[in-house]
GUKOLPA-148959 format. One record per residue (C-alpha): residue number from 0; residue in one letter; x, y, z. Coordinates in nm, 2 decimals, padded with zeros to 4 digits. Example, Ala and Ser with C-alpha at 12.3 -4.5 7.8 and 13.67 -1.06 7.14 Angstrom:
BEGIN
<node><seq>0</seq><type>A</type><x>01.23</x><y>-00.45</y><z>00.78</z></node>
<node><seq>1</seq><type>S</type><x>01.37</x><y>-00.11</y><z>00.71</z></node>
END
This chain:
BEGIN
<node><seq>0</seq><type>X</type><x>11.04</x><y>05.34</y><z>10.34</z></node>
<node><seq>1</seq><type>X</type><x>10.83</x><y>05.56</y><z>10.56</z></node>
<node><seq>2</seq><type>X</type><x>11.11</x><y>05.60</y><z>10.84</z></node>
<node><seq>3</seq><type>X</type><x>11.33</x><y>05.67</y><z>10.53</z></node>
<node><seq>4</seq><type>X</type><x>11.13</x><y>05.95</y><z>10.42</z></node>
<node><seq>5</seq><type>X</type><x>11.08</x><y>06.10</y><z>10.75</z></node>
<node><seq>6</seq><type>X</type><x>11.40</x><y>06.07</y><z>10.83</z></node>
<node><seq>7</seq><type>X</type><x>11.47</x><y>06.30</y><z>10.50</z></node>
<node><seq>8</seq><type>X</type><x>11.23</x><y>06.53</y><z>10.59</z></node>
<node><seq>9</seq><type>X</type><x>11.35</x><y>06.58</y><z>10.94</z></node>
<node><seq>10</seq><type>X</type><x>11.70</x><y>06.66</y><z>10.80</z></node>
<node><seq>11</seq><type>X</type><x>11.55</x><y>06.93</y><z>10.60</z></node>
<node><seq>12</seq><type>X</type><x>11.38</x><y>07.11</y><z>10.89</z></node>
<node><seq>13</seq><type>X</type><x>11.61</x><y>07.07</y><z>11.12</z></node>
<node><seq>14</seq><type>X</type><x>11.83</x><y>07.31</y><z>10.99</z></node>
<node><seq>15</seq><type>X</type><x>11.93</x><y>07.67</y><z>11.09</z></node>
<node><seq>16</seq><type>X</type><x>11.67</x><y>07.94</y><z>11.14</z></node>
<node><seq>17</seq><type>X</type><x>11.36</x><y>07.87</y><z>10.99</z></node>
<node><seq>18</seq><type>X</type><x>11.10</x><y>08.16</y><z>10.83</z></node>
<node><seq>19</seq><type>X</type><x>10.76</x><y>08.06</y><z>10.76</z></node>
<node><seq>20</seq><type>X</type><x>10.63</x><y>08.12</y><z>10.44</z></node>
<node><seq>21</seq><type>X</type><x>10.22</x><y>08.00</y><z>10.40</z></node>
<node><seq>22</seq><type>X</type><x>10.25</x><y>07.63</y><z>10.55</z></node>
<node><seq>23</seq><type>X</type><x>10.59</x><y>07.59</y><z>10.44</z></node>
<node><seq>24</seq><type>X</type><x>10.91</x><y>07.60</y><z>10.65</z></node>
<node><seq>25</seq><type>X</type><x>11.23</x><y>07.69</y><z>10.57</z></node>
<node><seq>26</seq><type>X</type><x>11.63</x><y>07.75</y><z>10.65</z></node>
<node><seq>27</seq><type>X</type><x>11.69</x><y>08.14</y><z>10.65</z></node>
<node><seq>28</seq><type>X</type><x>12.08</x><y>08.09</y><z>10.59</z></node>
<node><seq>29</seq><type>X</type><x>12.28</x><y>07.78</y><z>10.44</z></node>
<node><seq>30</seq><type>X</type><x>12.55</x><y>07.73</y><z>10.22</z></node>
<node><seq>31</seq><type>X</type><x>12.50</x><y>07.65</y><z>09.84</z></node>
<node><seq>32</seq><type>X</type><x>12.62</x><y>07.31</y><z>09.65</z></node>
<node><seq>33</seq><type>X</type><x>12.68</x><y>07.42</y><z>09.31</z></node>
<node><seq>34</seq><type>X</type><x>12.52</x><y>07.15</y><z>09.07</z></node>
<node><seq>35</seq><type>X</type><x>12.62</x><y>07.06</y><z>08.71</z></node>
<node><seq>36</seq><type>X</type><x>12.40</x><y>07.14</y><z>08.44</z></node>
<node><seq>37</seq><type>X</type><x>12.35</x><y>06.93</y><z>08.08</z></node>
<node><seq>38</seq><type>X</type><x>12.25</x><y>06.96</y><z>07.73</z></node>
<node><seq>39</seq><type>X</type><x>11.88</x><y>06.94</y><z>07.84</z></node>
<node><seq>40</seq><type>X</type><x>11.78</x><y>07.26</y><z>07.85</z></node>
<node><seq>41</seq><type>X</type><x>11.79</x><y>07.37</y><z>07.45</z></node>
<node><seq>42</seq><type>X</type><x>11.64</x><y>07.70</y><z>07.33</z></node>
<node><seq>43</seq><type>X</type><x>11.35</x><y>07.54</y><z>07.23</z></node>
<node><seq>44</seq><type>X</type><x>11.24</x><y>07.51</y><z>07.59</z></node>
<node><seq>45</seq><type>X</type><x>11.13</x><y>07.79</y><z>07.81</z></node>
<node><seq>46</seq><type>X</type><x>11.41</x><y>07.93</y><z>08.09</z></node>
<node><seq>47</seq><type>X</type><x>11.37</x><y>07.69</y><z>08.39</z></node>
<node><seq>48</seq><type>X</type><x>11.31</x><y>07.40</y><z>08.22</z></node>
<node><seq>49</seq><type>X</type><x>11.40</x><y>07.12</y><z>08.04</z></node>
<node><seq>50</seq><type>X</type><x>11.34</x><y>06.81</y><z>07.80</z></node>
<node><seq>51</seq><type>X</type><x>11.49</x><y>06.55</y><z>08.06</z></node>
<node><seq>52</seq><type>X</type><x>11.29</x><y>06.25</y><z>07.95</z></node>
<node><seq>53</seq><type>X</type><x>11.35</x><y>06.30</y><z>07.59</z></node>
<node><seq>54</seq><type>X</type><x>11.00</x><y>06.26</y><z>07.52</z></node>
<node><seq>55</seq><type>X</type><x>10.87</x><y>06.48</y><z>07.26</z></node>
<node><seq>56</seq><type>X</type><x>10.53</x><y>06.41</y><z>07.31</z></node>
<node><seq>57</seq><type>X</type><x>10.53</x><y>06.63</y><z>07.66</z></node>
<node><seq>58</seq><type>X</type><x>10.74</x><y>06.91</y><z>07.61</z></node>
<node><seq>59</seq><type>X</type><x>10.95</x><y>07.07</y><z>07.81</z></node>
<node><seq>60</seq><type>X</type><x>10.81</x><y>06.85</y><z>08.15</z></node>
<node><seq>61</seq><type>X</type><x>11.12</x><y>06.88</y><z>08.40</z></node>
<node><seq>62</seq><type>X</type><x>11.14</x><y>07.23</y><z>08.61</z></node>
<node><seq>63</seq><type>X</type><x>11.47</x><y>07.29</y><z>08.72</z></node>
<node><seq>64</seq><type>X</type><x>11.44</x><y>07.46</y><z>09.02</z></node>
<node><seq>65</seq><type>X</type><x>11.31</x><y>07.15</y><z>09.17</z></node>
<node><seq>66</seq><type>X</type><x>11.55</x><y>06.90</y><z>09.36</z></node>
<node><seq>67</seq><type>X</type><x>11.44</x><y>06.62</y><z>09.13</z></node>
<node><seq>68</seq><type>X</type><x>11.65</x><y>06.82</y><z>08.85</z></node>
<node><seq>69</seq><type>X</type><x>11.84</x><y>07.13</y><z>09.02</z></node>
<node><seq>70</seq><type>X</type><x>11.98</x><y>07.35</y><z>08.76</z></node>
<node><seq>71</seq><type>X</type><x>12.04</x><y>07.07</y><z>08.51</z></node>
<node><seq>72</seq><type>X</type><x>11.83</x><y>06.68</y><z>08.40</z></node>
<node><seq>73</seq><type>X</type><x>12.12</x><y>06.48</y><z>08.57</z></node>
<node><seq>74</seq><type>X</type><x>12.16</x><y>06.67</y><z>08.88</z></node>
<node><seq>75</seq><type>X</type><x>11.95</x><y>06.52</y><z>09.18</z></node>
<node><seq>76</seq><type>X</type><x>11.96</x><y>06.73</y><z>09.50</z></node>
<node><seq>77</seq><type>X</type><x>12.11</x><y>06.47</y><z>09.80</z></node>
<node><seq>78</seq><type>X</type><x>12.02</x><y>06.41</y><z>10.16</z></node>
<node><seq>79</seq><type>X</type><x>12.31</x><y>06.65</y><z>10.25</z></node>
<node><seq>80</seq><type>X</type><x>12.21</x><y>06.96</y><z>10.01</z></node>
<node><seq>81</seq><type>X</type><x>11.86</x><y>06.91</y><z>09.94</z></node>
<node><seq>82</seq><type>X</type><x>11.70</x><y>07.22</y><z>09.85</z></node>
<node><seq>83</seq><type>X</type><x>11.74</x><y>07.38</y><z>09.51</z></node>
<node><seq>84</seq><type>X</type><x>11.79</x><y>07.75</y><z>09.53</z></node>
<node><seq>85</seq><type>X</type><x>11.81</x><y>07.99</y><z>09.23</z></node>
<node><seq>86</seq><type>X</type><x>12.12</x><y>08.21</y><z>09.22</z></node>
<node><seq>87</seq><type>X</type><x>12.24</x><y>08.55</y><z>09.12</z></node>
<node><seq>88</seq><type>X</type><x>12.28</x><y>08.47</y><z>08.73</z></node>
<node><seq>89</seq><type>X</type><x>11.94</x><y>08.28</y><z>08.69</z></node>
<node><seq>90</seq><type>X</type><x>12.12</x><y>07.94</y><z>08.73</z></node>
<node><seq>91</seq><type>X</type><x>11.98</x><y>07.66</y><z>09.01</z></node>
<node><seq>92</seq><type>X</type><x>12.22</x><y>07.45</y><z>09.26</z></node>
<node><seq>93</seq><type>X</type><x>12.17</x><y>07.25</y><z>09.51</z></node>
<node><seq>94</seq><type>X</type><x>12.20</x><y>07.33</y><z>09.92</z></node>
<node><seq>95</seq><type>X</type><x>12.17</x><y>07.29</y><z>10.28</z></node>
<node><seq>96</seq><type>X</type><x>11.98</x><y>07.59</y><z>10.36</z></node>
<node><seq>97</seq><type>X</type><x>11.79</x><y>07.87</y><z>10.21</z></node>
<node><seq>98</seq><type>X</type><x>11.98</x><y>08.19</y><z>10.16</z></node>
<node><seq>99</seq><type>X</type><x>11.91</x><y>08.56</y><z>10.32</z></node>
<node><seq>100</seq><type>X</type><x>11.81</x><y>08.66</y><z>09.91</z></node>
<node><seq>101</seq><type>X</type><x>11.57</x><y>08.34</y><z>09.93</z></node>
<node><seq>102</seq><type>X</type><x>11.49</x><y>08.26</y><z>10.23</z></node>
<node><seq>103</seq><type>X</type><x>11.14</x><y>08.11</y><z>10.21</z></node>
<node><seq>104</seq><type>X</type><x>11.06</x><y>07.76</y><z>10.17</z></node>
<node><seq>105</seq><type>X</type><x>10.79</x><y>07.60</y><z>09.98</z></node>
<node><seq>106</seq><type>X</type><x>10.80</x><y>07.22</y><z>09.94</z></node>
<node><seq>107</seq><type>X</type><x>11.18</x><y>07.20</y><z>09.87</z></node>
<node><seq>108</seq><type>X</type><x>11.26</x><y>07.52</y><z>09.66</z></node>
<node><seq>109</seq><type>X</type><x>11.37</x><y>07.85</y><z>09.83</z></node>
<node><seq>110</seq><type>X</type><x>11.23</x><y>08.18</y><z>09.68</z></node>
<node><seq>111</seq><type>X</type><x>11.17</x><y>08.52</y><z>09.74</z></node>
<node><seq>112</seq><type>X</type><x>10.80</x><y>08.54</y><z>09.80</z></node>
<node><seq>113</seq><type>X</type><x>10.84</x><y>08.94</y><z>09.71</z></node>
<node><seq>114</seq><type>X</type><x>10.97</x><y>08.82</y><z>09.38</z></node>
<node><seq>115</seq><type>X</type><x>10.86</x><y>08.49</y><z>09.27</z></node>
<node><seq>116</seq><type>X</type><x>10.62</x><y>08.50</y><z>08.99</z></node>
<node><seq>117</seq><type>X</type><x>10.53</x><y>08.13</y><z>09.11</z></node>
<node><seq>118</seq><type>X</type><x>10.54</x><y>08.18</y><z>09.48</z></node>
<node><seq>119</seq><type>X</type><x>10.47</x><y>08.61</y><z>09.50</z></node>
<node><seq>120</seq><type>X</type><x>10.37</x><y>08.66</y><z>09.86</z></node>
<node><seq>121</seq><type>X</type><x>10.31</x><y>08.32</y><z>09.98</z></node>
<node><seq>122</seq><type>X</type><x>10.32</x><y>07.98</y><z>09.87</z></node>
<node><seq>123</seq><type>X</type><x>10.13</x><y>07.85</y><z>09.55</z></node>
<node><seq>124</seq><type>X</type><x>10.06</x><y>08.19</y><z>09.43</z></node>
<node><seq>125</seq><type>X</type><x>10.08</x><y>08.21</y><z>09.06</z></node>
<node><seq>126</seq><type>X</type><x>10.11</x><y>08.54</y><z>08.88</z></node>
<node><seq>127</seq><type>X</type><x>09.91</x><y>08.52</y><z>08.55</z></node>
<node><seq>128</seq><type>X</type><x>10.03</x><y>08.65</y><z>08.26</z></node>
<node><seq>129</seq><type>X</type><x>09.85</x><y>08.69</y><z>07.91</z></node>
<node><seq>130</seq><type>X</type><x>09.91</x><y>08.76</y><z>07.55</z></node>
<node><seq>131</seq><type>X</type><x>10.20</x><y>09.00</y><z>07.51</z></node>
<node><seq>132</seq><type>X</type><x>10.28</x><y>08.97</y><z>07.86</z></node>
<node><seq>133</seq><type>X</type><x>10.39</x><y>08.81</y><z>08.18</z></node>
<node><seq>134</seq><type>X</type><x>10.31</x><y>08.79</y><z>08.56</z></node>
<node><seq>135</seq><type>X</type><x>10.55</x><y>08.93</y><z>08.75</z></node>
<node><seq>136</seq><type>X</type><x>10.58</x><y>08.98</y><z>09.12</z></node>
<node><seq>137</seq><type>X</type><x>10.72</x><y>09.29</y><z>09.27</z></node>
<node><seq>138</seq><type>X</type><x>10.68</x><y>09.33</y><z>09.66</z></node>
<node><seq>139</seq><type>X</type><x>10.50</x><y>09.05</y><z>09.68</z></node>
<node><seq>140</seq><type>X</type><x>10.21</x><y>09.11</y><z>09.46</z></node>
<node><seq>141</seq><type>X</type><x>10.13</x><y>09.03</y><z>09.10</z></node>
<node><seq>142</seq><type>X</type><x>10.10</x><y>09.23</y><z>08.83</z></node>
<node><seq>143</seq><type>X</type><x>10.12</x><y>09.22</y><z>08.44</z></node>
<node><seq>144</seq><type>X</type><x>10.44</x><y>09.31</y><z>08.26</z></node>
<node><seq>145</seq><type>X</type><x>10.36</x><y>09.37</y><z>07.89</z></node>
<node><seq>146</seq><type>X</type><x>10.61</x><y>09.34</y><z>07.62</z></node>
<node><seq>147</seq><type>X</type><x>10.78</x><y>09.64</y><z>07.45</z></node>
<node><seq>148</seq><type>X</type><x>10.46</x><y>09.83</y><z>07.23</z></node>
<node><seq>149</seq><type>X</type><x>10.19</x><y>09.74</y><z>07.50</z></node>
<node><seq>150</seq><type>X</type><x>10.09</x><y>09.85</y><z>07.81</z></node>
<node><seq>151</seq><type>X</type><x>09.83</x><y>09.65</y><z>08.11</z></node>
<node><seq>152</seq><type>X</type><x>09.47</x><y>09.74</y><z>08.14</z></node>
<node><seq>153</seq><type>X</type><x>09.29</x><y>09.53</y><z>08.37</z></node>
<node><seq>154</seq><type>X</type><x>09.52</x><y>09.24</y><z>08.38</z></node>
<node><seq>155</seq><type>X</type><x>09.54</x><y>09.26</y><z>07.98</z></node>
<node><seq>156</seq><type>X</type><x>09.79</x><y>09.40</y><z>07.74</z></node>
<node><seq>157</seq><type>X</type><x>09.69</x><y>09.68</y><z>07.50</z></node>
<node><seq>158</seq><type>X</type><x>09.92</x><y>09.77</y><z>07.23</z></node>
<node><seq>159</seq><type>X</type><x>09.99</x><y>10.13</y><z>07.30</z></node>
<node><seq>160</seq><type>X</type><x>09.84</x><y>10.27</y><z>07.00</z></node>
<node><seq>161</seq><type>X</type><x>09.48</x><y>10.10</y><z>07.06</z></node>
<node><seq>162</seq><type>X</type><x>09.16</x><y>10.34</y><z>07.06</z></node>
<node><seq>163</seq><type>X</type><x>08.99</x><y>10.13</y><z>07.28</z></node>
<node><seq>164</seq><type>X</type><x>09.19</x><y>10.14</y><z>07.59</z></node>
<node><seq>165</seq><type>X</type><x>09.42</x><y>10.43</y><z>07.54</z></node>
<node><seq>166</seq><type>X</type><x>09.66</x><y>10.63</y><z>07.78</z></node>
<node><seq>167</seq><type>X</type><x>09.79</x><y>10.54</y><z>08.11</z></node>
<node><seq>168</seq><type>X</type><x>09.42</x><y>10.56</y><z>08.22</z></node>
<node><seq>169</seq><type>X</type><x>09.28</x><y>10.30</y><z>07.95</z></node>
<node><seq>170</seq><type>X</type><x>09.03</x><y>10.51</y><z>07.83</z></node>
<node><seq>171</seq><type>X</type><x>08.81</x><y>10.42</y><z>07.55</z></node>
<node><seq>172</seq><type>X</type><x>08.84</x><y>10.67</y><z>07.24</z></node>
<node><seq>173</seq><type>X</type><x>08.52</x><y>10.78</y><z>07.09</z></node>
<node><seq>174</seq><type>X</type><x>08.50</x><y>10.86</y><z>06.73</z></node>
<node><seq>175</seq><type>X</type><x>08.24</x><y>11.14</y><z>06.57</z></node>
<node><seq>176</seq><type>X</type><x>08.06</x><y>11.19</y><z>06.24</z></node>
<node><seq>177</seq><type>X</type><x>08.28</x><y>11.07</y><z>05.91</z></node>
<node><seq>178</seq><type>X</type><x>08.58</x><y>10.92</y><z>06.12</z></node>
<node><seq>179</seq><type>X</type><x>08.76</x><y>10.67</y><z>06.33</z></node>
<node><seq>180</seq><type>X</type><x>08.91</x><y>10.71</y><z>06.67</z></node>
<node><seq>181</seq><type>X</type><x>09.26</x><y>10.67</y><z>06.73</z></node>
<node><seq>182</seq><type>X</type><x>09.51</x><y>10.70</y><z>07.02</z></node>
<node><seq>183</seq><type>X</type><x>09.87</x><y>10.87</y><z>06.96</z></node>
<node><seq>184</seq><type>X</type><x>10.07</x><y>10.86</y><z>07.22</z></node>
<node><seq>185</seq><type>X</type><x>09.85</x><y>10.79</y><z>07.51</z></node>
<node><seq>186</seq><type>X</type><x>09.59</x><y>11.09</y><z>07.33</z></node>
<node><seq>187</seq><type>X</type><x>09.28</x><y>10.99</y><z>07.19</z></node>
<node><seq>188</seq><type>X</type><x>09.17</x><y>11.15</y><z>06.84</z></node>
<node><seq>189</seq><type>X</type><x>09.03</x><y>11.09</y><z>06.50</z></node>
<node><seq>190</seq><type>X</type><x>09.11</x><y>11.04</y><z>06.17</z></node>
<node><seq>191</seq><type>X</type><x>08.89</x><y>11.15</y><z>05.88</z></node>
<node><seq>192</seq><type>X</type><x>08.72</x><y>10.88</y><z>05.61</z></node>
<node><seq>193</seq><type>X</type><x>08.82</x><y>10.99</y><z>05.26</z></node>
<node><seq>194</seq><type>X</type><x>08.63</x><y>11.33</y><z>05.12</z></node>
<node><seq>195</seq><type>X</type><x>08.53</x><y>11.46</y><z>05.51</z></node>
<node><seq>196</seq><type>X</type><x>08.76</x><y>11.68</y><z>05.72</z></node>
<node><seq>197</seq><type>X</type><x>08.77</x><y>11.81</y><z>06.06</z></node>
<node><seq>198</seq><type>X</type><x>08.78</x><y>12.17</y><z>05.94</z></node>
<node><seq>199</seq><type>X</type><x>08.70</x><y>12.34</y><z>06.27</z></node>
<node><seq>200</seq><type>X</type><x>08.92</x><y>12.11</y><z>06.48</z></node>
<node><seq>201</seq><type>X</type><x>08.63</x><y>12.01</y><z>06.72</z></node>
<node><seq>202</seq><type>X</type><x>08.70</x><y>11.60</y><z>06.78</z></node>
<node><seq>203</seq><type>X</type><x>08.33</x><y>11.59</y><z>06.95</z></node>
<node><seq>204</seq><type>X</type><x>08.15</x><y>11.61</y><z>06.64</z></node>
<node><seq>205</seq><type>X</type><x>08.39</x><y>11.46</y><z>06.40</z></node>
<node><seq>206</seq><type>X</type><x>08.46</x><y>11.51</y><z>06.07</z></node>
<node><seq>207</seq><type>X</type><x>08.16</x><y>11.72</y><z>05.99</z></node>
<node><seq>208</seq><type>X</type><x>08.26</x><y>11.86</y><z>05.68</z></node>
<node><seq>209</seq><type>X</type><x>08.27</x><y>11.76</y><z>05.26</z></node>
<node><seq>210</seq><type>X</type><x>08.56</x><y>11.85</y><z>05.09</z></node>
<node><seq>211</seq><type>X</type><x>08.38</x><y>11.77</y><z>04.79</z></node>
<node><seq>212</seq><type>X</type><x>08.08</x><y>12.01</y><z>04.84</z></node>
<node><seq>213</seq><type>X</type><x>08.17</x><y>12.32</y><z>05.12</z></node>
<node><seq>214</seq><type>X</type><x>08.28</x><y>12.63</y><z>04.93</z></node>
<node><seq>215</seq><type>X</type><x>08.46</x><y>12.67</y><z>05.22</z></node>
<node><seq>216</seq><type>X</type><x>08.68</x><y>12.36</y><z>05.25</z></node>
<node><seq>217</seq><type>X</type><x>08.69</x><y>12.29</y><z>04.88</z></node>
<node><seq>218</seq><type>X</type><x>08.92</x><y>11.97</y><z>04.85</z></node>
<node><seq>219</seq><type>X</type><x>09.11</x><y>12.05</y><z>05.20</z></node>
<node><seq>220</seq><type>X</type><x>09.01</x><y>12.23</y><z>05.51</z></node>
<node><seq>221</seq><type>X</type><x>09.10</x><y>12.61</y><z>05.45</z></node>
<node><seq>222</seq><type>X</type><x>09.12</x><y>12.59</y><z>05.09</z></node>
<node><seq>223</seq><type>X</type><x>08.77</x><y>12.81</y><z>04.99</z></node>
<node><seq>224</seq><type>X</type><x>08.63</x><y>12.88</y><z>04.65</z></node>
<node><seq>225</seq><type>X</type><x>08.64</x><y>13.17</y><z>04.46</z></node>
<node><seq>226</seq><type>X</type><x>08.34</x><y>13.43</y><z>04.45</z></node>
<node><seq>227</seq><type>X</type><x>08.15</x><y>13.30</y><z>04.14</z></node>
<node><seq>228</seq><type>X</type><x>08.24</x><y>12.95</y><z>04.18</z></node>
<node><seq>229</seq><type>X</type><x>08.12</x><y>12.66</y><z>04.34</z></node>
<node><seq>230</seq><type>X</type><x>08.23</x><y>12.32</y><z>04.49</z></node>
<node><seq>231</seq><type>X</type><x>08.21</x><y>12.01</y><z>04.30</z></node>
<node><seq>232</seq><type>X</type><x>08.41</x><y>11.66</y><z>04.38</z></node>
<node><seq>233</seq><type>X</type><x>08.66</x><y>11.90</y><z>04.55</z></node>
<node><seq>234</seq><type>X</type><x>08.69</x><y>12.13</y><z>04.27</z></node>
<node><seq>235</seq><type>X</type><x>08.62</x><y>12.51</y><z>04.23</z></node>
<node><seq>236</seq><type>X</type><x>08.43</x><y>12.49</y><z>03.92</z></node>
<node><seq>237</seq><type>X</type><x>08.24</x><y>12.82</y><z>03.76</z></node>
<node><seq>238</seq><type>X</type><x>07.91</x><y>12.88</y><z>03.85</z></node>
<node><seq>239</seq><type>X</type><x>07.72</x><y>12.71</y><z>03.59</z></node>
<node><seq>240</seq><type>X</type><x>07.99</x><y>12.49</y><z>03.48</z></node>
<node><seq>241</seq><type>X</type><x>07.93</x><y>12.12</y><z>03.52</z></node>
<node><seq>242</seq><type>X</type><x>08.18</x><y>11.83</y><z>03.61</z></node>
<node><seq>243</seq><type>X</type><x>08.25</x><y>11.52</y><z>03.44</z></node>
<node><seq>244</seq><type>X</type><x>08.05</x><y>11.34</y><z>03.70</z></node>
<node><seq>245</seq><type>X</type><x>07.71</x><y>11.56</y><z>03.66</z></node>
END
């Protein structure tokens, strides 16, 4: 059995020209053995895998970029193709070498270390991805790619429209007297709680003024009282004159 598996493994480094890639070797050129798929791989599992044991119980268990199950649950890579090798459309298929678009080798899989989420710069290097988003690797190095409506700060993903880590530069929104902060469109700002307005358009201080009460701002910034009247619930009443509340 050991001579066997030697034996194996000699075949597989043996070929063509080989780039290292962490501890891993592999065959920079090669021709690909295009494998049959199956049924396996429903929607219900994520792309790349599969449900090849028909076991419930563990999910979507078989990864089909691995020999075991190259591109589909019946297709076992052989001694004469035995590397599985993702191609152009997202498919897997077995082959003898690694090609120019893949040309790193880790364990039996070629990849693109500058673009392999699983393998992104060197072997066994996992990008992380988190709610609303996934790891990515471009050029080799991970980052977070969040779905449409949120953007990354600091490995996380924001929806776009939340205060506390707004803009490109995931800054924290403050809000003043009488409000709430809010960010529009990468801005922060402030919107008023009922009866206050921000009537001289300063966000610092907030909403620092009663429509129910300022002459001024009677019931809406700008809207002033009447000489001889007076503000009361947002109403210009007479001077003198009482409202149903008083």
């Amino acid at each position: 059995m050991r001579r066997s598996v030697l034996a194996f493994l000699g075949l597989v480094l043996g070929i063509g020209c080989n780039i290292v890639l962490g501890n891993e070797r592999g065959d920079a050129l090669g021709t690909l053995d295009k494998g049959e798929g199956d049924d396996h791989e429903t929607s219900a599992c994520a792309k790349g895998f599969a449900d090849c044991n028909g076991d419930a119980s563990d999910g979507c268990e078989a990864r089909l970029s691995e020999p075991a199950h190259c591109g589909g649950c019946t297709t076992a890579c052989g001694a004469s193709s035995p590397l599985c090798v993702s191609e152009q459309d997202g498919h897997f298929s077995c082959a003898s070498g690694c090609p120019r678009e893949a040309s790193g080798l880790c364990g039996y899989q070629c990849v693109d270390p500058k673009t392999n989420a699983a393998h992104c710069g060197e072997c066994g290097r996992i990008c992380p991805g988190a709610q609303h988003g996934e790891g990515v690797c471009r050029d080799g190095d991970c980052r977070l790619q969040c779905a449409a409506g949120y953007h990354a700060c600091a490995m996380k993903c924001f929806a776009v429209s939340d205060p506390t880590a707004c803009g490109d530069a995931c800054k924290p929104c403050v809000a003043g007297a009488h409000s709430t902060a809010t960010c529009d469109k990468g801005a922060c700002g402030i919107a008023c709680i009922p009866s206050f307005g921000n009537c001289d358009g300063d966000v610092r201080n907030g909403c620092e003024t009663s429509l129910l009460e300022d002459a001024k701002h009677c019931g809406g910034c700008g809207k002033p009282c009447a000489p001889s009247t007076r503000c009361v619930g947002g109403i210009c009443l007479p001077l003198g004159a009482r409202s149903a509340e008083e």
